[in-house]
C-alpha positions in Angstrom: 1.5 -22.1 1.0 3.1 -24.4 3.3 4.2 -23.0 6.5 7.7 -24.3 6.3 8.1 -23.2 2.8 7.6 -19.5 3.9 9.5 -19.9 7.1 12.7 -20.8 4.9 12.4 -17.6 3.0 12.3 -15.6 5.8 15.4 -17.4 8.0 17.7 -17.2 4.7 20.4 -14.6 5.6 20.4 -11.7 3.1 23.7 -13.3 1.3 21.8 -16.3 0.2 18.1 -14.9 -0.5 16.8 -16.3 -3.6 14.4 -14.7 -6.3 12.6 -18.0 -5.2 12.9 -16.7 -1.3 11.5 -13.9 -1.9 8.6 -14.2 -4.5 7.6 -17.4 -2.0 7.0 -14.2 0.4 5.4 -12.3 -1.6 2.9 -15.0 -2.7 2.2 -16.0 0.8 0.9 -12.4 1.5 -1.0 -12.7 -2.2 -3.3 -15.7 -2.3 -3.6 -16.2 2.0 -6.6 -16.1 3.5 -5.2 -16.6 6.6 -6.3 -14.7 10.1 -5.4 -10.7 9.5 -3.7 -11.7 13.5 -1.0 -14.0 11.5 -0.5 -12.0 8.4 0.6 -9.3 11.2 3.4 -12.1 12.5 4.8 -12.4 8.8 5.0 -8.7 8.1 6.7 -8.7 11.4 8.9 -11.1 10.9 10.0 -9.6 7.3 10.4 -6.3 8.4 14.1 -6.0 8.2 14.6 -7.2 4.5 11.5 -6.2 3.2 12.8 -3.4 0.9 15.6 -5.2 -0.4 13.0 -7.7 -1.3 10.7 -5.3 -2.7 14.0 -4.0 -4.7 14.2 -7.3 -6.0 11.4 -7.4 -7.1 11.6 -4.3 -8.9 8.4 -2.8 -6.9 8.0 0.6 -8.4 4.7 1.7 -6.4 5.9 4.3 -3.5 7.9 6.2 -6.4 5.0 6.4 -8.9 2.1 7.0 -6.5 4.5 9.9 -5.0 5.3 11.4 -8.5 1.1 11.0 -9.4 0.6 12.6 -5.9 3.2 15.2 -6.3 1.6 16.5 -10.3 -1.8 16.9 -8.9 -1.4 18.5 -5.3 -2.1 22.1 -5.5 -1.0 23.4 -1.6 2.7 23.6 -0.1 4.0 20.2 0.1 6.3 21.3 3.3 2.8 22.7 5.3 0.8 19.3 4.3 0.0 17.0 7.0 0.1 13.5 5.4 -1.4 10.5 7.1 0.7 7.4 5.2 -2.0 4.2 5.5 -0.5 0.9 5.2 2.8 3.1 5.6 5.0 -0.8 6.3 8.9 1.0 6.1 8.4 4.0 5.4 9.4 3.9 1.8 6.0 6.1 0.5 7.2 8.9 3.3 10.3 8.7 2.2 9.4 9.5 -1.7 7.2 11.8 -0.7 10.1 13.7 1.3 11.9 14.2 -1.7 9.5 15.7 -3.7 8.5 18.4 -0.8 6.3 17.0 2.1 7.9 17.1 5.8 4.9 16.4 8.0 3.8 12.3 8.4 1.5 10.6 10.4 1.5 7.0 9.9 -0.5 3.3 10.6 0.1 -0.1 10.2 -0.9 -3.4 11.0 2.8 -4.7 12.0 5.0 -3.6 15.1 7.8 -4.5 13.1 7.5 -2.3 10.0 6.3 0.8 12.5 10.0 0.5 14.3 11.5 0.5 10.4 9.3 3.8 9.9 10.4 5.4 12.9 14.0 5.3 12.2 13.7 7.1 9.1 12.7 10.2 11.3 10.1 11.2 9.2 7.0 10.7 11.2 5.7 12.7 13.9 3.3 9.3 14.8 3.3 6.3 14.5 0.1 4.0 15.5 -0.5 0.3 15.0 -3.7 -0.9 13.1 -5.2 -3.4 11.3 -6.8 -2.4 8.4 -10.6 -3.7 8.6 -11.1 -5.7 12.0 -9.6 -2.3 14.0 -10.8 1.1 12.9 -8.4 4.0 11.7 -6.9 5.4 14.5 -6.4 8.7 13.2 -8.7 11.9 14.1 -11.2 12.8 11.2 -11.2 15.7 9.1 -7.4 16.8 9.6 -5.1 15.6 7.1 -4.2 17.6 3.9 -3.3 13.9 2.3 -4.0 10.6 3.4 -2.3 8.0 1.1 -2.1 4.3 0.6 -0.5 2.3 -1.0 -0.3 -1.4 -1.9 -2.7 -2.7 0.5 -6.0 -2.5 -1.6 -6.3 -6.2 -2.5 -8.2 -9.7 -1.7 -6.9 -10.8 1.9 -5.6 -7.5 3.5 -7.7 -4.2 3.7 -11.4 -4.5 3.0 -13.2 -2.4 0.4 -14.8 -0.5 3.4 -11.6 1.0 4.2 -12.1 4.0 1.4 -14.8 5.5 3.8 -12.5 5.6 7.2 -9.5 6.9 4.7 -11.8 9.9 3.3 -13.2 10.9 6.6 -9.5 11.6 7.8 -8.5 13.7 5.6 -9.7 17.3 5.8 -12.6 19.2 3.7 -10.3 20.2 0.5 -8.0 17.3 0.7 -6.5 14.6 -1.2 -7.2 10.9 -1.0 -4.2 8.9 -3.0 -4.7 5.0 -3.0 -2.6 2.6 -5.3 -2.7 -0.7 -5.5 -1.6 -3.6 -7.9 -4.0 -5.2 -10.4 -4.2 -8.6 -8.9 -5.3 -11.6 -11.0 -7.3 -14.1 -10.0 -11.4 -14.7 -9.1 -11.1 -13.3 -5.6 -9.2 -10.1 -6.6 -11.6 -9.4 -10.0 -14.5 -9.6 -7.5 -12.4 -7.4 -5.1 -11.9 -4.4 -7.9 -15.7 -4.4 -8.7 -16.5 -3.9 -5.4 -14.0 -1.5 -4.8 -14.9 0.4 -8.3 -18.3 0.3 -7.1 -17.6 1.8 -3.8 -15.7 4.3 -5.4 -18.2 5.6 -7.5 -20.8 5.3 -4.7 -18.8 7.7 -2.4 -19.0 10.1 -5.5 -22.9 10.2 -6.0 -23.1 10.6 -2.5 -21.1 13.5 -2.5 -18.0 12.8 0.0 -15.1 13.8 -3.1 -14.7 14.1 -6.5 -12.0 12.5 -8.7 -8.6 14.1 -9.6 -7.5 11.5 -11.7 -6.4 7.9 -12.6 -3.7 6.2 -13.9 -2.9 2.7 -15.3 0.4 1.9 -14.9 2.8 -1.1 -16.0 5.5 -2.9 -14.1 4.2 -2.2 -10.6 5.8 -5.1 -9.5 7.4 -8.5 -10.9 4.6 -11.2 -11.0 5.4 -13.5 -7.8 5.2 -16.9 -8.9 7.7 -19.3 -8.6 8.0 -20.1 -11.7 8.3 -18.1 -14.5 10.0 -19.5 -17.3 7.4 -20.5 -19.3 5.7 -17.2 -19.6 6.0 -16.3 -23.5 5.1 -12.4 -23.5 7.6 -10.7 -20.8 5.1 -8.3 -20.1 3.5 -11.3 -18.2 6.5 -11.2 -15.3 5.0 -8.5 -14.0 1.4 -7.3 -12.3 0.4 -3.4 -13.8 -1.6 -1.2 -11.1 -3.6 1.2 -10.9 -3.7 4.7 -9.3 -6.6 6.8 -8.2 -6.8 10.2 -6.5 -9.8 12.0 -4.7 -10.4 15.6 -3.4 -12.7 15.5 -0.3 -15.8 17.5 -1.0 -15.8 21.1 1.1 -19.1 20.5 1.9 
């Protein structure tokens, strides 16, 4: 995507954003391949209207992967220590708060959306990270929940990421990971890899599954043009979410 192109969309002032300003965001994160080091500057730079983006774009993720979260978990939500991965704003933390958890820890790969998750005063930490070239910073074996959310895809955090997210969390606990059912060559190859991995890490013992869920309308499709799709279920991407007990042993 041209450079200029996606420096528009994120100069326009929020009383003349565009559908077309922000789904030229959202596409630039999609189908880049660009260095991890850059993708940091753009989520930076978007920070401070990146929900009311994601609003527009009717991006239902944090709520549903909260509520699937939420149904399975069988401790007290306000003693869980959560480690939010990929945790941008803050708006997972923030749906989980409402359904019971108090404790956060969080990482991500942009300064900018770690200031946004500190003003919601939710998080006791806050460290920066990316995803793949820098390990997890976050000690092993302590969290009752590790989450993430939206960043399992072609282009951002690499398949390998599963392992770092399981070792985190504590013997007993919950791994919740959600992400969007991207289309394309890259991403089919990326969800057989990652199913693979998934499975792997079974077999070898390191958790067992809770569940998974298919769900539609994750999030509009973000192309820039639209008009000529004939079945309006092809607007929007569905997703997928999966949740994992560590094994006590």
């Amino acid at each position: 995507m041209p450079l200029q192109v996606r420096s528009r969309a994120l100069n326009m002032s929020d009383c003349n954003r565009t559908m077309e300003d922000v789904k030229t965001l959202f596409q630039s994160t999609w189908i880049n391949r660009e260095d991890p080091r850059d993708k940091r500057k753009l989520y930076d730079a978007w920070a401070d209207t990146y929900e009311q983006d994601c609003t527009m774009m009717n991006y239902r993720a944090p709520q549903l992967a909260a509520d699937f979260l939420s149904e399975h978990f069988s401790g007290n939500p306000e003693e869980a220590l959560v480690l939010d991965v990929a945790c941008g704003s803050g708006w997972v933390a923030k749906k989980m708060a409402e359904l019971g958890f108090k404790n956060f820890e969080g990482v991500d790969g942009s300064q900018g959306m770690l200031d946004l998750a500190a003003k919601t005063g939710l998080y006791k930490d806050l460290r920066l990270a990316l995803l793949g070239p820098e390990p997890l910073p976050a000690q092993p074996g302590v969290f009752d929940v590790v989450i993430l959310v939206g960043a399992l895809y072609a282009g951002s955090a690499p398949v390998s990421v599963v392992r770092e997210l399981c070792n985190a969390a504590k013997p007993g606990g919950f791994i919740c990971m959600m992400r969007a059912n991207h289309r394309g060559e890259l991403n089919a190859k990326y969800t057989e890899d990652l199913k693979r991995e998934l499975q792997l890490m079974e077999e070898e013992g390191l958790w067992t599954p809770v569940g998974t869920k298919q769900v539609d309308r994750y999030i509009e499709f973000p192309l820039l043009d639209t008009k000529g799709a004939e079945d309006p279920q092809d607007l929007f991407v569905d997703g997928t979410v999966y949740l994992y007990k560590k094994s006590i042993v």
